[in-house]
C-alpha positions in Angstrom: 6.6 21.5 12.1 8.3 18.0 12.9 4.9 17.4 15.0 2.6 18.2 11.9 5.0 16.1 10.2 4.6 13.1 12.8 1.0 13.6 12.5 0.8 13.6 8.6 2.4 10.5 8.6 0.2 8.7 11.1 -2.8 10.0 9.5 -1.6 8.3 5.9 -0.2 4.6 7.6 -3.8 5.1 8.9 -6.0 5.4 5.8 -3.4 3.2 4.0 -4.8 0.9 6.4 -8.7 1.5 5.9 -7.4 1.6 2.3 -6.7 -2.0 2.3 -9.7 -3.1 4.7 -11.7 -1.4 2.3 -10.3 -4.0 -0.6 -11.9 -6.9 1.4 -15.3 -5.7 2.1 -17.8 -6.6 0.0 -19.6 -3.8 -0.1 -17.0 -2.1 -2.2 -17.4 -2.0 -6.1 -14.9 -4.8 -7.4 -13.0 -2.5 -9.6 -12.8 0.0 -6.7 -11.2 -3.1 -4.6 -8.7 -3.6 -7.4 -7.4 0.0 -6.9 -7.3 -0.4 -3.5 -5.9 -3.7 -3.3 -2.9 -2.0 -5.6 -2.6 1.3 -3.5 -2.4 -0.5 -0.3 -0.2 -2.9 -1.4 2.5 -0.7 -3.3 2.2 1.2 0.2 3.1 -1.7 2.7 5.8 -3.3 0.2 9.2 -3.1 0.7 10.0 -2.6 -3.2 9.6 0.8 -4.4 9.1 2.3 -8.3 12.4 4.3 -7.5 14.9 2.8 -5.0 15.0 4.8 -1.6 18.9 5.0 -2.0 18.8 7.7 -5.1 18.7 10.6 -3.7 15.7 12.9 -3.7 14.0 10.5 -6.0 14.1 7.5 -4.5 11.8 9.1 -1.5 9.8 11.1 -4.0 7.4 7.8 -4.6 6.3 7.5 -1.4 5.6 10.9 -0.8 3.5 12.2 -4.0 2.9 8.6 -5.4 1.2 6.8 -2.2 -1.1 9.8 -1.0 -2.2 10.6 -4.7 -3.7 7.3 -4.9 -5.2 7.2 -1.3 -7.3 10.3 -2.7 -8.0 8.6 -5.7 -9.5 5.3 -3.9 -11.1 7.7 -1.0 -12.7 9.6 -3.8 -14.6 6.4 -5.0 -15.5 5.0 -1.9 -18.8 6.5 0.0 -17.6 8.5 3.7 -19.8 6.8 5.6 -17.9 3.8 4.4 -14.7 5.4 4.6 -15.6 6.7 8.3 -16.0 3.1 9.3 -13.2 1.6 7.8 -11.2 4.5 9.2 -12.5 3.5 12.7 -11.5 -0.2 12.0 -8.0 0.7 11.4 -7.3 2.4 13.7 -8.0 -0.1 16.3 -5.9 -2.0 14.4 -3.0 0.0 14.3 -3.2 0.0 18.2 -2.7 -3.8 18.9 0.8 -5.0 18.0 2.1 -5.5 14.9 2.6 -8.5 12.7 5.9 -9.2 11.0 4.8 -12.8 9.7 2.5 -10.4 7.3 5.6 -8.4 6.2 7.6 -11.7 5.9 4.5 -13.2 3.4 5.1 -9.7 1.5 8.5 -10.2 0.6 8.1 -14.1 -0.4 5.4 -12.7 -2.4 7.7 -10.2 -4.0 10.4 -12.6 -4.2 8.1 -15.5 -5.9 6.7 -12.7 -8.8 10.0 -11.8 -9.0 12.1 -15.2 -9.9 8.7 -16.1 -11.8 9.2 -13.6 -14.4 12.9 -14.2 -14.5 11.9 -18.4 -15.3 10.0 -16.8 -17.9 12.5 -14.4 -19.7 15.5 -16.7 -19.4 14.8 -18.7 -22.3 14.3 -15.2 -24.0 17.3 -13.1 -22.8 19.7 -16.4 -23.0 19.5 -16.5 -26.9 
């Protein structure tokens, strides 16, 4: 079971990888990029709807949320596509990884984060 597990989990880092090659090709529909774009990168973010640390819930995201829309986006891309984007990241995910991409994540997150608190301070300090 822990091996079907194992695979499982490889099999969804995998298409959440096509997932987000497939939001930079041009030959995908631009709202179809969009979902993408927000699938992949809800997956590979650090920041979770629910926090990890609450029990139960705080993995629940990541295990119903994350594959639900990986169907959705795979539903609205063409396989042969799919097949080829597939292919691409898994090449990928054989070379090593990158943790200057996962540092540029955070600032991201970071940046949107004290950008909406500059604007709701003049707001919640009334």
């Amino acid at each position: 079971m822990l091996k079907k597990l194992r695979m499982w989990a490889e099999a969804v880092e995998c298409d959440v990888l096509a997932v987000w090659i497939a939001a930079r090709d041009p030959r995908v529909p631009w709202y179809v990029k969009a979902l993408a774009g927000a699938v992949a990168a809800y997956a590979l973010s650090p920041i979770d709807l629910i926090p990890d640390f609450i029990p139960v819930l705080g993995y629940l995201d990541d295990l119903v949320l994350v594959p639900l829309g990986i169907l959705l986006v795979l539903q609205l891309i063409p396989a042969g596509l799919m097949q080829e984007f597939r292919a691409e990241a898994a090449r990928r995910l054989e070379q090593p990884k990158s943790r200057l991409a996962a540092v540029v994540i955070v600032l991201i997150w970071v940046g949107a984060a004290a950008l909406i608190l500059w604007w709701l301070w003049p707001h919640v300090a009334r």
